[in-house]
N, C-alpha and C positions, 0 to 999 in steps of 0.2 A: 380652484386648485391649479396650481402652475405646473406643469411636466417637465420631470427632469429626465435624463439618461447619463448610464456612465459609460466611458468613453470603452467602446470596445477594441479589443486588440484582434487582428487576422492570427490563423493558425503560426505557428514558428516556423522557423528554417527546418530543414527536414533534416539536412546536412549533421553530422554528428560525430564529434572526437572522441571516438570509446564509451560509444552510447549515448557521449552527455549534447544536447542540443548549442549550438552555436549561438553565441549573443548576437543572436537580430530578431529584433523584432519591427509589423507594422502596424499604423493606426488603421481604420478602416478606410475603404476604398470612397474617397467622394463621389461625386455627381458625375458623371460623364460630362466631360467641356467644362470652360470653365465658369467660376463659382458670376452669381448676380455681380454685376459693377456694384461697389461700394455708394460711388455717389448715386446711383441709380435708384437702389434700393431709401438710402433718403429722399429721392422726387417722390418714388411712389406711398414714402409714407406722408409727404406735404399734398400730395394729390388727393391720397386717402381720405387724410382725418387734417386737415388745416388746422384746426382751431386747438390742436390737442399741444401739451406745454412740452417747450422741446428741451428747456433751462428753466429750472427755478432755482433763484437766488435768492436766497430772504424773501425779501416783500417783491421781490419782482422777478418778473412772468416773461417770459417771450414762446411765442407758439411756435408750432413748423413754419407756418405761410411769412411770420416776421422775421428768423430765422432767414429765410430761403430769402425773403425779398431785401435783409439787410446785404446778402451775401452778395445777393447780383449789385447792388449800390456799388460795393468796394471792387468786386469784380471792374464794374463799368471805369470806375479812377485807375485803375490800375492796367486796363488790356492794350493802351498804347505803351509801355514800357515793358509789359512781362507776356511775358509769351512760353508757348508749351514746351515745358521739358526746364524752364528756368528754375535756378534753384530759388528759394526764398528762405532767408532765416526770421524765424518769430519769437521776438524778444517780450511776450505774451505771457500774464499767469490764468491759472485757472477762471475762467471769466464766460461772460455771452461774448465779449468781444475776443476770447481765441477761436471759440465755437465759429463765430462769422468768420470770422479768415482762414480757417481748416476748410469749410464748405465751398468760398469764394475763391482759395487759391484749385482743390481740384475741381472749378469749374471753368477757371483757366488753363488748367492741362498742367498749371507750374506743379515744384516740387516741393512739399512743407519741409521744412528741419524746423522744429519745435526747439530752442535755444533756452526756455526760461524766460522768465521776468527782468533777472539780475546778472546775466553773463559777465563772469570777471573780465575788466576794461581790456587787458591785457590777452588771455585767452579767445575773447571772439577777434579780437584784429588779426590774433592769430590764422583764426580761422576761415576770417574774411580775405584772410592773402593766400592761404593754398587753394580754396574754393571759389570755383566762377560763384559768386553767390551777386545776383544782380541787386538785391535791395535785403534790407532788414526793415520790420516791422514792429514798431514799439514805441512806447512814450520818448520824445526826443530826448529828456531828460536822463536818461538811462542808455543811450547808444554811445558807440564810442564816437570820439573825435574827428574821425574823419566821415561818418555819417551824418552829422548835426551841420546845419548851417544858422548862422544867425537869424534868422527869419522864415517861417514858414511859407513855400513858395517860390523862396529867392531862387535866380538861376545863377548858374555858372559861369566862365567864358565861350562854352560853347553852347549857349542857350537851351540848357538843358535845366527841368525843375530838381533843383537836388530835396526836393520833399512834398509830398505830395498826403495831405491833409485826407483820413480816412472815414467815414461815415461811419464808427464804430460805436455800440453801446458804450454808452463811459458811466455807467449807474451798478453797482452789485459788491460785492465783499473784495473781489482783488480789480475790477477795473483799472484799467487805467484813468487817470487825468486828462487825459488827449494822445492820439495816435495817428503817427503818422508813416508812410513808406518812404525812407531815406537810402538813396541811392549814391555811391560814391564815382568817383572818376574813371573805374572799371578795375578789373581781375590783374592780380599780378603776372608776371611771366611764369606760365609754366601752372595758371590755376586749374583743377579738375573741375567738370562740369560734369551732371549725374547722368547718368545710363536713359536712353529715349525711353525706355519703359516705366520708369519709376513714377512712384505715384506719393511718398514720402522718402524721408531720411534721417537716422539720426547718427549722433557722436557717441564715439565710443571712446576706451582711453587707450593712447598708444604707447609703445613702449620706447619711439625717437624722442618722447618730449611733446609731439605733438599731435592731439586729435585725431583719430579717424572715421569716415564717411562712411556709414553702411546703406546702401542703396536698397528700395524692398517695392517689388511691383503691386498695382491692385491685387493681382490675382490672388499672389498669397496670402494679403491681409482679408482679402473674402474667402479665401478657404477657413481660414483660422475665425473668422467670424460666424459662419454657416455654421460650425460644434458648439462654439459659445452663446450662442442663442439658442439653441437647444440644449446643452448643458444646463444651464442654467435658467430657463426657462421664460426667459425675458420677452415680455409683451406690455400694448399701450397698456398705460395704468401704474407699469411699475416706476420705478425710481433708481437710478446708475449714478454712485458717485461720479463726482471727478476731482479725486482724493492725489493721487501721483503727482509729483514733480514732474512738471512739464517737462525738462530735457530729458528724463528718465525713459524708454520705450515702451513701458506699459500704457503710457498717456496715452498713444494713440489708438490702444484699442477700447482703453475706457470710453472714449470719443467717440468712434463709430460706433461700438458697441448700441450706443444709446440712442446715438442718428438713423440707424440703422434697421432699429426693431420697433419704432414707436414710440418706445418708452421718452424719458425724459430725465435730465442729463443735472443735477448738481455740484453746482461745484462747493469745495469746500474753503471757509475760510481758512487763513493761517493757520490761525493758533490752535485749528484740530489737528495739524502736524507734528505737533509740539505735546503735545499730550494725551495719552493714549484715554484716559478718563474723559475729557472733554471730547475724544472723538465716540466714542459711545453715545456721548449725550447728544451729539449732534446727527449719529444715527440716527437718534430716535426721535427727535424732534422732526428732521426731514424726511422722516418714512421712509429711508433710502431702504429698498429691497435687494442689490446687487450690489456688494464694494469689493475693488483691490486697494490694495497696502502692501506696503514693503514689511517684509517677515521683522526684522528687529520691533516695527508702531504694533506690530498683531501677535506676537509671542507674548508677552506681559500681559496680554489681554486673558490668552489662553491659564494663564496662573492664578486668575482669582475667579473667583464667584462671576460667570456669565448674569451682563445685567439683565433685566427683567422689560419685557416691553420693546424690545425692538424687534418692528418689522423684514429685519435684515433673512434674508431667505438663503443668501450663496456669499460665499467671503473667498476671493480666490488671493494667496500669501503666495509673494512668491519674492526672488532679488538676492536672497542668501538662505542657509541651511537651518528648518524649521526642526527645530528638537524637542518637539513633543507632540501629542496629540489633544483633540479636543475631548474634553471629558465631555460625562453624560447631561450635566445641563446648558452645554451648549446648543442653541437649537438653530442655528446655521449649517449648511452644508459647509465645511470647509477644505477649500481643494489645494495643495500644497503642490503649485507650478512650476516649472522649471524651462529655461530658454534663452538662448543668448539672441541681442538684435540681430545676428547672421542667421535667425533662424524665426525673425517676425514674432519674436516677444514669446510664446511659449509652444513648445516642442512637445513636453508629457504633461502628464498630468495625475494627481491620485486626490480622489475622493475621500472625506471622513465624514461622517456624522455621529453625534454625542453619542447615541445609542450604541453606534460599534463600541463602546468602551469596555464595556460589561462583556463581550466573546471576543475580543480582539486581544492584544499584545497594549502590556502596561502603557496609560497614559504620557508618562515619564519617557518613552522609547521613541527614535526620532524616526520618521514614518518615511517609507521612499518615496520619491519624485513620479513613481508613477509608470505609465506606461505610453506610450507615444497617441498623441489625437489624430483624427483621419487628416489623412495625405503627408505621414511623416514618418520615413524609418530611421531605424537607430539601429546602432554598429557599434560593440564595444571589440573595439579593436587592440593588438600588440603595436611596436614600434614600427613595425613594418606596415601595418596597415590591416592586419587580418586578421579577420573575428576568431575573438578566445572563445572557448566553451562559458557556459553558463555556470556562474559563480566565480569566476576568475578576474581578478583588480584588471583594468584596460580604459583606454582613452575613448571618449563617446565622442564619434561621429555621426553626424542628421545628414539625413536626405528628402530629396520629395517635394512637395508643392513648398513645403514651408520657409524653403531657403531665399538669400533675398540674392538679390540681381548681386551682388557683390559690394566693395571698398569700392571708392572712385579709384581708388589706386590700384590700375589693373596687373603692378607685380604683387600687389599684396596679396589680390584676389587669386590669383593662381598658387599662391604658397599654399593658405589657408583651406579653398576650395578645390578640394584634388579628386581628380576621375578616380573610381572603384579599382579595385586589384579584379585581374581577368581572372573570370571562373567563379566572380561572387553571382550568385542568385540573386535579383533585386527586380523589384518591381519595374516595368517597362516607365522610362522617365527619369528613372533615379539612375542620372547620367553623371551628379559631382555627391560630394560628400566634405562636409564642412567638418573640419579637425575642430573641436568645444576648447582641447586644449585640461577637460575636465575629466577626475580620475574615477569613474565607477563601477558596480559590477550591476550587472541583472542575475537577478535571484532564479529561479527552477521556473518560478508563474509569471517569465518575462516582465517581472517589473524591475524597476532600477534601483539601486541605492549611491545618494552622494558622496563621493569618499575623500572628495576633496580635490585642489586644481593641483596638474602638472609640472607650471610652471610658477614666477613669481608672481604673475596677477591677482588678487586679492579682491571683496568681497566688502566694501564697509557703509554700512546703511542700506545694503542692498546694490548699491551701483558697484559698477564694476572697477576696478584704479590698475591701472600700470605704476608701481613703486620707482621706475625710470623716471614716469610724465611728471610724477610727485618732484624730484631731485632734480630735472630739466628746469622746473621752474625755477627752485629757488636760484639755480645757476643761473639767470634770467641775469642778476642782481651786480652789481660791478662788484660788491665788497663780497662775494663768494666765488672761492677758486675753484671747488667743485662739490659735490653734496649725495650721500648717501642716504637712502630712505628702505628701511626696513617694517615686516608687518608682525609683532612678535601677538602674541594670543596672552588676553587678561587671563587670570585663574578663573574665572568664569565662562573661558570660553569665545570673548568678543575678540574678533581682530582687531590693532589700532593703528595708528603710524608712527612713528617718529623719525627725524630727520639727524642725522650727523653732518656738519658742516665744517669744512675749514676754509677757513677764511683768505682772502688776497693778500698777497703783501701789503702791510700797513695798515689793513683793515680793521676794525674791529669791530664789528657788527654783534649785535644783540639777539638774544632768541626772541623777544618782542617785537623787534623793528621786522625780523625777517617774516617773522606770522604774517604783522600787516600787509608786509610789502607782496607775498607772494597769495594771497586769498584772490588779488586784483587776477589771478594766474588759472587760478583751481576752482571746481564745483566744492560748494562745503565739505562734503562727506571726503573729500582728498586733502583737506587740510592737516597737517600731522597735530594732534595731541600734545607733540613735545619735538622739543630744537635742540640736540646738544651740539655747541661749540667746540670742535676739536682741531688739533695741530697736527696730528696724522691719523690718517686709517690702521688697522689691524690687518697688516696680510697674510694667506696662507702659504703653504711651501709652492703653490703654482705663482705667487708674486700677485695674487688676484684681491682684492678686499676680502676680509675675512668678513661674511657676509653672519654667519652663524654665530661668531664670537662679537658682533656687536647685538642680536638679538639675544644671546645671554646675560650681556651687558644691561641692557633695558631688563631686564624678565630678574635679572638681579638686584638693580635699582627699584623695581614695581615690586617687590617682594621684602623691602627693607620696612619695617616700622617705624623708622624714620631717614629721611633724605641722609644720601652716603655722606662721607665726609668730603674731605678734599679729593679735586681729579684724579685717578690713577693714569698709568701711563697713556700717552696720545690724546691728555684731555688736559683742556688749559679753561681759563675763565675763572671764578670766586668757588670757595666752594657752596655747595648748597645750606639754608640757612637753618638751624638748628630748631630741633620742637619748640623749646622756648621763644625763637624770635618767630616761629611760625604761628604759634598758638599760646600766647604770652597767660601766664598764671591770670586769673579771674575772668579767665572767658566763660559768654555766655555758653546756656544751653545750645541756643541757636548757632551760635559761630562753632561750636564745635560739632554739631549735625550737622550742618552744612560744610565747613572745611573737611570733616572725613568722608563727606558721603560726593564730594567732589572729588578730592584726592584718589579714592577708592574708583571711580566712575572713569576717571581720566588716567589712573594708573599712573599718577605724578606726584609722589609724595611731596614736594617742594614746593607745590602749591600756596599758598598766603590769603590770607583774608583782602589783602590790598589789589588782588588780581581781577581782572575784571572777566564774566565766566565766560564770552565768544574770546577775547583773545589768549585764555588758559588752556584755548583746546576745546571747549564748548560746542556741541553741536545739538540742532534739533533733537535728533533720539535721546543723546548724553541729558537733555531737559527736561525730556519729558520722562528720563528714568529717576532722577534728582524732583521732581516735585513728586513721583509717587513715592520714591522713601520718605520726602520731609512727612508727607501726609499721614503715612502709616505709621512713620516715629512719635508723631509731634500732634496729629490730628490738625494741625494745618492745611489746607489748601489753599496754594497758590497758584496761579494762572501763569502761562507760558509768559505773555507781556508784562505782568509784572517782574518775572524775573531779567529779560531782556531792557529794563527801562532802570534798572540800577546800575550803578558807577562800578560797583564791585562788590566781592561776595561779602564785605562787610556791612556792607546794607541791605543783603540779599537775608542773612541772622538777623540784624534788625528788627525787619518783616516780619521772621517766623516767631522773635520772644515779645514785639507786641501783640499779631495776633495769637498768640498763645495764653499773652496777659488778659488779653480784653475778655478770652474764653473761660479762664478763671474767674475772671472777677465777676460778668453774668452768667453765671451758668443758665443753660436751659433748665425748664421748668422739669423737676421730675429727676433730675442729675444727681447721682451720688455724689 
């Protein structure tokens, strides 16, 4: 039996506005000093148990001791160029060979930014010119331009090796090909280099256009580790996904998480990203006993029939607002997290299990975020800074072990990270307080409820998007003069994007060319849904864009049963094509399940069978919610790669009315 605990909360503020208690609450008091070193705690579990598996990949195994002795290899290539406190970007997907260079870079003192596999060409040059970042780590093939040189090894004119060839596993489900550390001619003028204490970092989205650097020392992510392993009860023997999107900040505590306690670290492949069915199966196939997931892959899970057979023990949902709970045959723990990277991936916490369904608050009822984990308090505060009573809407600011070192950019970090108002009560320590920026109340029994963000930032797949960084980009583009991006809510609920754009003089740019051209710019989940081309904005009586009346614009077109007619005013371009040329008389079954259940998903009624579905707006989740309708319509199932390997959704219907046919014509034995 594995032991669990739920996170307990300290007594509340004593403090009281007409009896009613003040919104602060704290998690429990950690350990006196601070928490084990993270990489520490990995030696001692390679010292321990050597032979015990630290990665299992399909068919293949790596222990602690090969782990630890692959890390010191890369280590050793690497300690005449990188040195402690350096930043390092890892253009790395879920693999043994990210696991060795998480271990190998904090055994050099450097700094990880976990970047992803596929950083848009454009976006990390970006981000390679504001940040001292001394080298990137990835398959050459995938760096940008000024990281590659023609030959691995080649030097430079200052006889320096611009690539230096890394001893990485290159065998598993996302491997790389080869891997090497490409160093360019050095930092631009005026690049940030991260805080002496940091021990990671990742990106977040800005609202100039461009990324920013959240700094986070060991310390915190070993406080935040010491709850999690007792939480959730993780020891050798069990099994820790590593399910997250590498750039995403949960990644890195799936990663220690399982370096950490023993256990032993899975990654998953692709296409359990893509499909929340296949990620079950692949639960259960790999015995994984502990997974995170972004709340949109794990909600659709919570709406059917829990499968049968998996070892899965703790499910911790967190990245966007979980609106529901798990009913009674779910037999997972599932904990509904909440935490911004300024505050080392999650702050509160709330516990469900299947059984509460039966004495609790209807299934259907979206559960709070929780109550703060030890070494973290929370502060729902007014505009001024000062805690409202309990049950009053307010802005949630953290404090406490869990905050991280700050932005590289030390005016941001003083905006954001702001000393307490005199005369709050706080625990000795909780000397800043990080503004979330996020709108919620705490209830009577100090737990929180989501109530939604303050300002424009936005929520889609779980990552977090600046609607500015969204519009910087595509202004990136010569043939755009400048661009609007709005986040209006499906009828069901999901945020999406869409962009308005006018064009340069003499321009005339396409909503298809502009997708392509700015993906090279944005992490997927920021790519808008939809492009409209216009010739003016809508102002209000401040002279401002009328930001409201282009989200009713969208929310009026997504609500049409079929594409409007021609532009209304400040809209130029063809108008949209009529049902008939979208869905011409004697279509199949399958092109019309598939064209509405696209249209419907994407909130684009203009949609076309001829559209191909990544550049209609298509995203992972959007996929893998599009193959569970086809299936429940049609009794089809389809796999994520198949539908990513067609030209367009008219071959995407295809697919679904041959295997439909084939299912008729053999029926199974025993079929009505």
């Amino acid at each position: 039996m594995h032991p669990t605990s739920t996170p307990t909360l300290q007594a509340p503020q004593v403090s009281r506005v007409q009896d009613t208690p003040l919104s602060i609450a704290h998690g429990a008091t950690p350990a006196a000093g601070d928490p084990a070193g993270v990489l520490s705690r990995f030696a001692e579990w390679t010292a321990r148990s050597p032979e015990a598996p630290a990665v299992i990949d399909g068919a293949h195994t790596w222990t602690y001791r090969e782990i630890g002795t692959a890390a010191d290899a890369v280590a050793d290539a690497l300690r005449d160029r990188v040195r402690p406190g350096d930043l390092v970007g890892v253009c790395l997907d879920r693999s043994a060979a990210l696991v060795v260079t998480a271990v190998a870079l904090a055994r050099l003192g450097a700094v990880y930014l976990p970047l992803g596999p596929q950083p848009g060409e454009r976006r990390i040059g970006t981000v390679t010119q504001d940040l001292d970042m001394v080298c990137l780590i990835g398959d050459p093939a995938v760096l940008p331009p000024r990281f590659r040189t023609s030959g691995q090894g080649e030097r430079n004119q200052a006889g320096q090796v611009d690539q230096v060839v890394l001893p990485l596993p290159v065998v598993g489900a996302n491997a790389p090909a080869q891997a090497v550390a490409a160093f360019a001619d050095g930092p631009g003028a005026g690049a940030r280099r991260a805080p002496a204490e940091a021990f990671y970092a990742v990106l977040t989205s800005g609202s100039t256009g461009r990324p920013k650097a959240v700094a986070v020392a060991e310390a915190a992510l070993g406080t935040l580790l010491d709850w999690y392993r007792a939480e959730t009860g993780l020891v050798p023997g069990d099994r820790h996904s590593l399910l997250i999107g590498v750039a995403f900040d949960p990644h890195v505590l799936e990663l220690w998480a399982g370096l950490t306690s023993g256990a032993a670290l899975v990654p998953a492949p692709d296409e359990v990203r893509w499909d929340s069915e296949v990620l079950t199966d692949w639960w259960r196939d790999a015995a994984v006993s502990v997974s995170i997931g972004a709340t949109p892959m794990i909600e659709p899970l919570l709406d059917r029939p829990w499968p049968s057979g998996l070892t899965l023990r703790h499910l911790i949902v967190g990245g966007d607002r979980l609106r529901r709970r798990p009913a009674a045959d779910v037999t997972a723990t599932v904990h509904n997290a909440y935490g911004p990277a300024e505050a080392t991936v999650m702050a509160t916490s709330y516990a469900m299990r299947g059984t509460d369904a039966a004495k609790t608050e209807d299934v259907e009822s979206a559960p709070p975020i929780g109550g703060p984990v030890p070494g973290v308090t929370v502060v729902v505060t007014d505009d001024d800074g000062r805690p409202v009573p309990r049950g009053t809407e307010g802005e949630l600011r953290l404090g406490g072990r869990c905050l991280a070192l700050g932005y590289l950019d030390p005016e941001l970090t003083a905006r954001r990270f702001t000393t307490p108002p005199a005369g709050l009560a706080l625990p000795p320590g909780v000397d800043r307080l990080y503004r979330t920026g996020d709108r919620v109340r705490m209830r009577a029994d100090g737990l929180l409820e989501f109530l939604g963000r303050l300002d424009d930032q936005v929520k889609i797949s779980g990552v977090r998007i600046e609607p500015a960084e969204v519009a910087a980009a595509f202004e990136q583009d010569p043939a755009v003069r400048s661009a609007v991006v709005v986040a209006p809510r499906t009828p069901d609920g999901r945020t999406r994007l869409v962009a308005y754009v006018r064009p340069a003089g003499g321009a005339a740019p396409t909503a298809e060319g502009l997708l392509t051209a700015v993906r090279a710019w944005l992490p997927e989940q920021a790519v808008p849904s939809a492009v409209r081309i216009v010739d003016a904005f809508p102002l209000d009586a401040n002279g401002k864009v009328d930001r409201a009346e282009l989200v009713r614009r969208t929310a009026e077109e997504g609500a049409s049963p079929v594409p409007p007619g021609p532009p209304g005013p400040g809209a130029s371009g063809p108008a949209a094509p009529s049902e008939s040329e979208v869905l011409p008389d004697g279509a199949t079954p399958g092109e019309r399940l598939v064209l509405g259940t696209v249209r419907d998903l994407l909130a684009r009624p203009e949609t076309t069978l001829a559209e191909n579905f990544t550049a209609a707006g298509g995203t992972s989740l959007i996929a893998a919610r599009l193959l569970t309708a086809v299936q429940r319509e049609s009794g089809v199932r389809l796999r994520a790669p198949e539908l990513l390997r067609q030209p367009d959704l008219r071959a995407v219907a295809a697919l679904v009315d041959a295997r439909r046919a084939a299912a008729d014509a053999d029926p199974k034995p025993g079929r009505d």
